[in-house]
N, C-alpha and C positions, 0 to 999 in steps of 0.2 A: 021289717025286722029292725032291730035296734043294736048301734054299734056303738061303744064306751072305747075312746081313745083318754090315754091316761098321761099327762105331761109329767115333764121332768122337776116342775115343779111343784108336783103334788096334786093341783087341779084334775079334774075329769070333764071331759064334750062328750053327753051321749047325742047320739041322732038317731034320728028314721033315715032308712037305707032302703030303696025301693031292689028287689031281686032283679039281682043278673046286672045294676053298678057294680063296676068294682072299687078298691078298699081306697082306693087314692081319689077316685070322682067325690068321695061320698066326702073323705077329709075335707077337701077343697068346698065344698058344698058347706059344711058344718067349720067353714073357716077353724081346723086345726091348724094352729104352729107349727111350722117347720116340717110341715108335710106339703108341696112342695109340686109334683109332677111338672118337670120343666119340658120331659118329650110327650107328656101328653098320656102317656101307658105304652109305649112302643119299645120299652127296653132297651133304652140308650142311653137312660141315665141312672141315679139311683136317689132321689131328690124324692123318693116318698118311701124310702127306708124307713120301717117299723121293727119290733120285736112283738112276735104275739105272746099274748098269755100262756104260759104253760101249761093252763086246762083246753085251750084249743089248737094247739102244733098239733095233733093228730086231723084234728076234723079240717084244717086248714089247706091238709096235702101238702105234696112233698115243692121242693126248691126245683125249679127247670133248668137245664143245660146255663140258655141265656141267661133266667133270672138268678143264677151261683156266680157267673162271671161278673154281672153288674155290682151285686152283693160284695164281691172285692173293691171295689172302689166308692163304695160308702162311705160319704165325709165322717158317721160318728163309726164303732166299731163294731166289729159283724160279730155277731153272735149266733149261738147253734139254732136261738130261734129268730135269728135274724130272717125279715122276708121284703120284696118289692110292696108295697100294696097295691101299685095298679094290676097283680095277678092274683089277687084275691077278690073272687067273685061273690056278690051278697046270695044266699040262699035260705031258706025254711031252715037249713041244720046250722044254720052259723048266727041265727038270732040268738044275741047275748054277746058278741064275738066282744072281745078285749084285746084293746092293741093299745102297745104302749110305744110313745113316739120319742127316739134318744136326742137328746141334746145335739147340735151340730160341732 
């Protein structure tokens, strides 16, 4: 599947995204800025804070107990489509997915 992170600068990184990484392996992989994952995916930090695209906050699923608490303390500011992305799983239904990565 293919995943288009969109910077604060205007720029876009699409990549290939193999099913069942999640959304912060794949950053890291396709060296996006300032996505980050310093625990790794474990929910301890909030170092690959995204915003999804508005045409995928449904298909993305909801915000988890942990991943709302970390979501508070995101160095940029949280928004309603604020998400983790090491809790976003690549799948068949999320090729195309668009995340835009906030400024720190």
């Amino acid at each position: 599947m293919k995943v288009t992170w969109r910077l604060a600068d205007g720029r876009e990184i699409t990549g290939e995204v193999a099913n069942g990484l999640n959304m912060m392996e794949a950053a890291v992989a396709n060296n996006v800025p300032h996505v980050i994952g310093e625990c790794g995916g474990n929910l301890s930090c909030a170092t690959c804070h995204v915003y999804v695209d508005e045409a995928w906050r449904e298909k993305t699923g909801e915000v988890g107990d942990f991943e709302d608490d970390m979501l508070d303390v995101a160095e940029a500011e949280r928004l309603p489509q604020s998400r983790l992305s090491c809790q976003i799983t690549a799948s068949p239904e999320l090729d195309g997915l668009v995340l835009i990565v906030p400024e720190p």
